[in-house]
N, C-alpha and C positions, 0 to 999 in steps of 0.2 A: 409602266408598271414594273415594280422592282421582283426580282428574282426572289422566291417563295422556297425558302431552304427548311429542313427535318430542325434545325436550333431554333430557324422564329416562330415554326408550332409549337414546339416545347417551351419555349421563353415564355409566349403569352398564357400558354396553359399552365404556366408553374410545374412544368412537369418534369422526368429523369428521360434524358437521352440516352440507350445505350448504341453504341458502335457511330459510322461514319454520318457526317453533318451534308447528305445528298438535296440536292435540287429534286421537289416535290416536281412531281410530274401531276397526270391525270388520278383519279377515283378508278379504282377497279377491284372486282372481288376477290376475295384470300385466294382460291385456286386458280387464280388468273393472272395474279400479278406478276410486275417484272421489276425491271431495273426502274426506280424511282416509281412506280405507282404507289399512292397515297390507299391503306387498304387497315384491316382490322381483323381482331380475333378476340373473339367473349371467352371460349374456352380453350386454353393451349394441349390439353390430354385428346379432347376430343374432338382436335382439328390438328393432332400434331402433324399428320403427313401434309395438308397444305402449308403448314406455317412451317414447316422446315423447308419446302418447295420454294415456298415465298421467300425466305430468308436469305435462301443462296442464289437465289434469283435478282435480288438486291433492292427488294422492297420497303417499304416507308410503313412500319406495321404499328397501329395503335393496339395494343395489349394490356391486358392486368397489370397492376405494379406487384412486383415478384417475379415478373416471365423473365425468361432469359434466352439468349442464343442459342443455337445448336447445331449442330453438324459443319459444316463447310460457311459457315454468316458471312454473308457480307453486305446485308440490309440493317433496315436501325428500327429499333425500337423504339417507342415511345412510350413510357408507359403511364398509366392514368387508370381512375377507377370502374368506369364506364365507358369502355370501346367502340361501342355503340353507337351510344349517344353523342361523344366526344366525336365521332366521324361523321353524322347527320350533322353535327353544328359547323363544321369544316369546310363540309360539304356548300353548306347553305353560306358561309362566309366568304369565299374562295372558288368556288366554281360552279354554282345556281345560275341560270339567266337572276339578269337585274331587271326589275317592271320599272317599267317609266311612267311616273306621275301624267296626269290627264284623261281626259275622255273621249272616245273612240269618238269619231265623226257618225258612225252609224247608232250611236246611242242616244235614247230620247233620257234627260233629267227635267224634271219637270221646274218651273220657276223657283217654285217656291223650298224646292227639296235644298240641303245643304250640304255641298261634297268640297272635301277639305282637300286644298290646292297639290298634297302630297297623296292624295289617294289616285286609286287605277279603274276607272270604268270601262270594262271592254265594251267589244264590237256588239250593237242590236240591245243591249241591256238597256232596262225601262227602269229607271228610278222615278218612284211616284211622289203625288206632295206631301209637304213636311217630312221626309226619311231625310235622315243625319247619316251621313259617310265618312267616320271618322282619319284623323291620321291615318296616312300609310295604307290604310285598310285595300285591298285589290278585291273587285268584284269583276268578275269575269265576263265570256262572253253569252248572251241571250239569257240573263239573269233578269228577274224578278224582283224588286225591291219594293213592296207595297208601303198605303200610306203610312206614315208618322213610326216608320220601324228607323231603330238608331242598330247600327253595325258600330262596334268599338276602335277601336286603335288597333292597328296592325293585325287586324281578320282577315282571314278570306275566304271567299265564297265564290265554290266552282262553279263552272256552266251551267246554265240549266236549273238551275235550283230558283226556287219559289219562297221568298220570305214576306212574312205579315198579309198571306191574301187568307180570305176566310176559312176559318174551320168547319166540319160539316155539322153542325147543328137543326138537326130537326125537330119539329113541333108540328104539332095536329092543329087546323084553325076549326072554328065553329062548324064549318063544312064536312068535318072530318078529311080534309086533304092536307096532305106536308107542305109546310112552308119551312125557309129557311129563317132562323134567327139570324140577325144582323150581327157581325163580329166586329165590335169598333173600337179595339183594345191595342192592337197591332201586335210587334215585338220588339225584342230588346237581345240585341248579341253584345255579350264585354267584348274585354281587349283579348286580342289573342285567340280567338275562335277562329274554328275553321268548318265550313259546312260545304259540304260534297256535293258532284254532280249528281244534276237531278231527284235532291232531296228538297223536302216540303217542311217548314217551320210555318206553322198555322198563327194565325192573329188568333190575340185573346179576344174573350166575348166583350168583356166589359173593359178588365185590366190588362196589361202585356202578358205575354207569353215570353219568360226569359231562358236566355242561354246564357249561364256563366265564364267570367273570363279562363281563356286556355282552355277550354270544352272544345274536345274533337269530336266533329259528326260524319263519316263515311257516306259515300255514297249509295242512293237509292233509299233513304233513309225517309220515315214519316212521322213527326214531333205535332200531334195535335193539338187544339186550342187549350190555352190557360195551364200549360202545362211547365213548370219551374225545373230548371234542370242549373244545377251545382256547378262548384269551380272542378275543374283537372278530371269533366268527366270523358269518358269513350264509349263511345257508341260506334259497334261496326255495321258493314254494308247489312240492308235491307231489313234490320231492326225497327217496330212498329212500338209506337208511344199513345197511347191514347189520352181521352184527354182529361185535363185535371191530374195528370200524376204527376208527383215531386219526385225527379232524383235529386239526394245530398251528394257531396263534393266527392269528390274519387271515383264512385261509383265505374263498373264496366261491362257493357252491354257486347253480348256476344253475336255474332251474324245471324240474322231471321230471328232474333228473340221479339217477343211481343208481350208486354204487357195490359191490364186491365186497368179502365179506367178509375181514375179515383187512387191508387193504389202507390204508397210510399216505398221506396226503397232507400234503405238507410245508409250510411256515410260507410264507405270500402265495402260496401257488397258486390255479388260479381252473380249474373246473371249467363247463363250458360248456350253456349251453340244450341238453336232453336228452340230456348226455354220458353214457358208459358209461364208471366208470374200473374195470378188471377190474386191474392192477396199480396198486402206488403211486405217486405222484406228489412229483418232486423240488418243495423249496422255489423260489417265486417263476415258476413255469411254469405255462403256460396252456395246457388241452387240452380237446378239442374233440371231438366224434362220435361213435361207436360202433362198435369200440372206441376211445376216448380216444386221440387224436394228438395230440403236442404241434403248439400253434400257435405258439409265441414264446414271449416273457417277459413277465410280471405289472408291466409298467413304470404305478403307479399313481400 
């Protein structure tokens, strides 16, 4: 493997070099870095004392385009428009473990299921029949994949998590005792999802229950039956879906929020740390408490 320099991150990201062309070392945080660690800064005013730390220290800093050097430098900048994000992709390109295509020996895939030769089935994980495992996609260890659910192209799904087993549907029979309705609709994750440990994605009653492509779902997370959720949405830990509700695309769900069945929430709205949304929510609005107040607008 060839020597990973500050010019071939910049070359490939089209981006401005300023100061010396260093050998990338490891990832580490803005007040930690040193000589060659690969690190970042969203804001230079309000992170100036680490990034001047980090500078003289001779760090590899991904920064705004406009930053500059300062004091004593003798680290490089790179600059680009999203720091962030440019160092999570870097990251995942360049120094992530790599998963190795195949199926754990301790994983049951049933005959009939289909898991694509470049995908990762870990350890004790139960693929049922008919679920589709697409490309790439990595399904972890002691995972759930109930029947005829299709996972997309380069998904993945942490531990523990539960997709396409029944939703809780109950009905009174002639007896007056609960029985459960049968859920034989399964689900459907696009490409690029990713759903968290020990999160539950319920089979639809009838029809699937989908997850749109690039939909991040967090950990401890509960997505009930029949329930349609959008492209680029977020949902963080412990956030409760009932069923039948549509999120559209952007849409973001904040920790322990829960909504009401039945209930739409519309394209860039943003649902707030342990909101309650008992009606639906217009596109691009932001609501807040219990019950859900609008606060404003989703100006992102």
């Amino acid at each position: 493997m060839s020597t990973l320099r500050a010019r071939d991150i910049a070359n490939d990201l089209h981006a401005v070099l300023v100061g010396a062309d260093a050998v990338v070392g490891v990832p580490a945080p803005l007040h930690l870095a040193g000589l060659g660690n690969l690190t970042f800064v969203g804001d230079v005013a309000k992170y100036a004392e680490a990034f001047e730390q980090a500078m003289t220290a001779g760090a590899i800093i991904l920064a705004p385009i406009g930053s500059e050097p300062t004091g004593a430098a003798v680290g490089s900048l790179i600059l680009v428009d999203n720091p962030r994000a440019t160092f999570g992709q870097l990251v995942a390109q360049h120094f992530a473990p790599k998963v190795e295509a195949g199926v754990a020996e301790t994983a049951r895939v049933h005959p009939k299921a289909i898991v694509h030769p470049s995908a990762h089935i870990g350890e004790y994980t139960v693929i049922r029949e008919g679920a589709v495992i697409a490309a790439h996609a990595e399904i972890r260890d002691h995972v759930v994949i109930g029947r005829n659910v299709v996972i997309g192209e380069s998904s993945l799904v942490k531990s523990h998590a539960v997709i396409g087993e029944e939703g809780f549907g109950i009905e009174k029979d002639a007896a007056g005792n609960n029985f459960h309705v049968p859920h034989i609709g399964s689900a459907i994750l696009g490409a690029h999802t990713e759903v968290g440990n020990f999160t539950t994605v319920c089979s639809g009653t009838i029809t699937p229950t989908v997850v749109g492509d690039y939909t991040k779902i967090d950990d401890h997370v509960h997505i009930a039956h029949n329930c349609q959720i959008g492209r680029n949405v977020i949902i963080t830990a412990c956030a409760e879906v009932s069923g039948s509700v549509t999120i559209e695309d952007e849409v973001w769900l904040g920790p322990n929020s829960s909504i009401m069945q039945g209930v739409t929430l519309g394209r860039d709205s943003l649902l707030g740390l342990g909101a309650v949304a008992l009606k639906s929510i217009p596109a691009n609005e932001v609501r807040v408490g219990n019950p859900a107040r609008r606060l404003g607008d989703n100006k992102k």
